[in-house]
C-alpha positions as CSV (number, residue, x, y, z in Angstrom):
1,X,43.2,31.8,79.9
2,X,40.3,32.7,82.3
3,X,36.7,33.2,81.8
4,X,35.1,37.4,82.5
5,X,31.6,37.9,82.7
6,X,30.2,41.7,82.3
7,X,27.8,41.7,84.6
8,X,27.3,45.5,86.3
9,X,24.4,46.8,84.2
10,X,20.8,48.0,85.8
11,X,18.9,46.4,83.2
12,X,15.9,49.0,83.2
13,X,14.2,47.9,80.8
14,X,13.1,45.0,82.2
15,X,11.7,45.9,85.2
16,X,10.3,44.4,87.9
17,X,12.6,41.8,87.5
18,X,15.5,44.0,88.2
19,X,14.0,46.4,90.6
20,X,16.3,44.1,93.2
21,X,18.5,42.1,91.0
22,X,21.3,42.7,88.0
23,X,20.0,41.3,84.7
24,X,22.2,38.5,84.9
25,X,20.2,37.0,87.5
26,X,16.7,37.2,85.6
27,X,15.1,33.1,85.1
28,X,15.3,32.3,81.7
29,X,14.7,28.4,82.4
30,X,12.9,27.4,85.4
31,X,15.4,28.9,88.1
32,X,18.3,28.8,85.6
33,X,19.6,32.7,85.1
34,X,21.4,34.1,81.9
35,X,24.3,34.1,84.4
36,X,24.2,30.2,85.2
37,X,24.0,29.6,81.1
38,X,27.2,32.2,81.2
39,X,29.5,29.8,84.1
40,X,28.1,26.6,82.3
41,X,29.2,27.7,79.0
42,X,32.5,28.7,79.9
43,X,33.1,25.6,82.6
44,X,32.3,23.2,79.9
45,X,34.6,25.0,78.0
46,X,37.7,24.4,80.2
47,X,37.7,27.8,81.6
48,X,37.3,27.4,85.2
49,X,38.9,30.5,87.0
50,X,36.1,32.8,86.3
51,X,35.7,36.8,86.6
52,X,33.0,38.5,87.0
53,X,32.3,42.6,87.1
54,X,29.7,43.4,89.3
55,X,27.9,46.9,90.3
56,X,24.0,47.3,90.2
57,X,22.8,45.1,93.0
58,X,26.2,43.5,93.2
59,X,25.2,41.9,96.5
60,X,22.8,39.5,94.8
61,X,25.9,37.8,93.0
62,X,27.8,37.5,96.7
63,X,25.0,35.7,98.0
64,X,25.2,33.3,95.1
65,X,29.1,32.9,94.3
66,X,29.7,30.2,96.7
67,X,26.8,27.4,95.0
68,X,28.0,29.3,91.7
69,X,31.6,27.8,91.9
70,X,30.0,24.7,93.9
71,X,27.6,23.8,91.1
72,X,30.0,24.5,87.8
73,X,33.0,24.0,89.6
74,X,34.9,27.3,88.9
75,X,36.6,29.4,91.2
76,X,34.8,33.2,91.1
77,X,36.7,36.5,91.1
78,X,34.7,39.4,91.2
79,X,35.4,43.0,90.5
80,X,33.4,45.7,91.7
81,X,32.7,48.7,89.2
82,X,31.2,51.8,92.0
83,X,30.1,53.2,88.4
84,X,27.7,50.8,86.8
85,X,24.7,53.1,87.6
86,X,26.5,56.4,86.1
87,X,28.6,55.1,83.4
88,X,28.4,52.6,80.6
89,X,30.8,49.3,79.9
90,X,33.8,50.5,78.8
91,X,34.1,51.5,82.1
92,X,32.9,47.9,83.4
93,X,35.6,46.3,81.1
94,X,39.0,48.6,81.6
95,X,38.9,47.5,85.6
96,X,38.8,44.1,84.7
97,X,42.4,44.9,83.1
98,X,44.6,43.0,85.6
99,X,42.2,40.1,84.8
100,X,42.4,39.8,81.2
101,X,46.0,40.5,81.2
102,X,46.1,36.2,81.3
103,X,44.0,36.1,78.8
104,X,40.5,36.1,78.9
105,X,37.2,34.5,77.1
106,X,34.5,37.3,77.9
107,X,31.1,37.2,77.5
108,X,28.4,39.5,78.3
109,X,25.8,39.3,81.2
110,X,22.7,39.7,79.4
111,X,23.7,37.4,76.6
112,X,22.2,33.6,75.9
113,X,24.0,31.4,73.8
114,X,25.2,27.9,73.4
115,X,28.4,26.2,74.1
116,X,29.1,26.0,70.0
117,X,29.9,30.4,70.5
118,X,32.5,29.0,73.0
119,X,34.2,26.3,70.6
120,X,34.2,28.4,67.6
121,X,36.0,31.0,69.5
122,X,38.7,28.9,71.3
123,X,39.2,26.9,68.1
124,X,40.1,30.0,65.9
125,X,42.3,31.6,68.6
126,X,45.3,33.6,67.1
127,X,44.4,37.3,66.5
128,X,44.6,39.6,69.7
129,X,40.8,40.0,69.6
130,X,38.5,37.6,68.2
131,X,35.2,38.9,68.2
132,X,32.2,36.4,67.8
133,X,29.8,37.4,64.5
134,X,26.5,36.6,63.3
135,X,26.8,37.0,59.3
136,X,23.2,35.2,59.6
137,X,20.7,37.6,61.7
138,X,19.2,40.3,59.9
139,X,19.9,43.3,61.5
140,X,18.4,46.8,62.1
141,X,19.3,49.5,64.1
142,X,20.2,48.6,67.6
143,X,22.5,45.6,67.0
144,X,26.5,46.1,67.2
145,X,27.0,45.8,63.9
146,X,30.7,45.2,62.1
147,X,32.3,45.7,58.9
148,X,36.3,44.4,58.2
149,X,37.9,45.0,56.0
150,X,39.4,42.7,52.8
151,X,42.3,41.3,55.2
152,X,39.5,40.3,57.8
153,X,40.8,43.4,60.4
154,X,38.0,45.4,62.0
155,X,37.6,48.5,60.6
156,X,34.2,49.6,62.0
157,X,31.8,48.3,65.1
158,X,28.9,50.4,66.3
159,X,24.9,50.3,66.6
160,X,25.2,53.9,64.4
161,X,25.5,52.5,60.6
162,X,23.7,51.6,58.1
163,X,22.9,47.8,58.4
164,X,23.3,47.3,54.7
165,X,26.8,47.7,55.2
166,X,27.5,45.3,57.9
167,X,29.3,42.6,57.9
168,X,27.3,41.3,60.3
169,X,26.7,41.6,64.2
170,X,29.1,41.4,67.2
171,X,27.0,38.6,69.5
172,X,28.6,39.8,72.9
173,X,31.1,37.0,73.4
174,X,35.4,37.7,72.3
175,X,38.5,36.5,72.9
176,X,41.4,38.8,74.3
177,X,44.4,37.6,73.8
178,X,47.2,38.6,77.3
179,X,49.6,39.7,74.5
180,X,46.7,42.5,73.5
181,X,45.8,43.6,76.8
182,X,48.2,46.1,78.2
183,X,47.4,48.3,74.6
184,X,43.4,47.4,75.3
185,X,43.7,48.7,78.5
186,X,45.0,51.9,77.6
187,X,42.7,52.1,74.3
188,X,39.4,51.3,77.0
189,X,41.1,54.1,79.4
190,X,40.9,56.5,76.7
191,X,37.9,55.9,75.4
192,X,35.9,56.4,78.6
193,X,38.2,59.5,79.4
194,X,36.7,60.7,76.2
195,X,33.1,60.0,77.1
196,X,32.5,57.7,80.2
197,X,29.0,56.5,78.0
198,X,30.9,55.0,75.7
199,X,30.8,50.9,75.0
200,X,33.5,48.4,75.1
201,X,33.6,48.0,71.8
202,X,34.7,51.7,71.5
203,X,37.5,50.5,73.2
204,X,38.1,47.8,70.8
205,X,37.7,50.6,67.6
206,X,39.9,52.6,69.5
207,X,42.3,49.3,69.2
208,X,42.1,48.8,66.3
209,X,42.4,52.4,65.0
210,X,45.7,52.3,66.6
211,X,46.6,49.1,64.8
212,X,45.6,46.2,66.9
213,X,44.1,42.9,65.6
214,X,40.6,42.5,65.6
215,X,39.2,39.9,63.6
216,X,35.8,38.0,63.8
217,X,34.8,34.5,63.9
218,X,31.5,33.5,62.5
219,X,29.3,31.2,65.0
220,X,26.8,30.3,62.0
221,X,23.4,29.2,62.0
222,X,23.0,29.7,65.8
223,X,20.0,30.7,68.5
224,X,21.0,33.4,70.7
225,X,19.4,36.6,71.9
226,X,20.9,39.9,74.3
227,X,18.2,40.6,76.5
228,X,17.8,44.1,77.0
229,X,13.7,44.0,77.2
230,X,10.8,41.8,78.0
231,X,10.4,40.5,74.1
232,X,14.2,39.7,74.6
233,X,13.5,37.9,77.4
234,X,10.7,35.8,76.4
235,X,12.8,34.6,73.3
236,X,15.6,33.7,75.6
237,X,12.8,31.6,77.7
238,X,12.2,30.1,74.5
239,X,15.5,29.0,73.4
240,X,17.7,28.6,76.4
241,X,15.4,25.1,77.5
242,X,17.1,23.8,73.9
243,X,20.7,24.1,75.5
């Protein structure tokens, strides 16, 4: 099993910051950047061949890669996605197929979170995906919300539901099994054939419509936050000095 960072998005929304580097590269403690907290994560987690998609301002990550795998001793694979301006993540995670064929622990670029997301998600390892869920946060509108059904399989996962029926919200950070990820390739390929601004996690409904194994693993009482915006980032300034 490797580690896969998503890691092409513009981040527009938080501006300046970006205007010259991908939101995985925004300071969220000192000079530490969301995509630092990402490697440490999964380096302390035993993962240390590491893959990372890149696009918008993809150069920035180059110039960092070699004190990347210096500092958290992994070795870096990146893959470049010539879309990540025009299309959304689906996109960004169906070229990373030959990647996650060996079995991958993914997280997204613009998430922070502790090591404990990590260990809850290698320690229930078994279902083709394994998607990590916060049955805690109260949610509204734009989370990525989840609902399973009685046997724990995913039945539904999108921001477009009514939060009262969620189970609870997918955090940005799964498990793909390499048994899974020839038929996730093929679901992800589909899926932005269909619409190319679709998310990733079309591709897993997609998946899982066709009968695959998604299941969730709760990470509890945890402090995380996706940055997307410049209140998102000031929580993760606030929480990621606790880690």
């Amino acid at each position: 099993m490797i580690g896969l960072v998503l890691a092409a998005g513009a981040g527009r929304r938080l501006r300046p910051y970006t205007d010259t580097l991908p939101k995985a590269l925004v300071p969220v403690d000192g000079e530490t950047t969301i995509m630092d907290i990402s490697l440490r994560n999964l380096a302390a987690a035993g993962l240390t061949d590491v893959t990372i998609v890149v696009g918008y301002c993809a150069n920035a990550v180059e110039e960092r890669k070699d004190g990347f795998e210096e500092k958290y001793g992994v070795k870096i694979s990146l893959v470049h996605n010539d879309k990540a301006e025009e299309w959304n993540n689906a996109y960004s995670l169906w070229l990373a197929r030959d990647h996650f064929a060996a079995g991958v622990l993914m997280v997204n670029g613009d998430t922070v979170h502790p090591i404990s997301v990590e260990n809850t998600l290698l320690a229930q390892r078994g279902p083709s995906i394994l998607l990590a869920v916060d049955t805690v946060k109260k949610l509204a509108d734009e989370e990525m919300k989840t609902v399973f059904d009685a046997d724990g399989q995913l039945t539904k996962i999108t921001k477009l539901m009514d939060p009262s029926e969620a189970y609870g919200e997918y955090i940005g950070a799964n498990i793909i099994e390499g048994s899974a990820a020839s038929a996730l390739a093929d679901a992800l390929k589909t899926t932005w054939e269909r619409n190319p601004d679709l998310y990733y996690e079309d591709g897993f409904q997609e998946f899982a419509n066709r009968g695959g194994q998604v299941r969730a693993a709760e990470i509890g009482q945890v402090d995380w936050v996706e940055v997307d915006n410049h209140d998102d980032l000031a929580k993760a300034r606030d929480i990621a000095c606790r880690y």
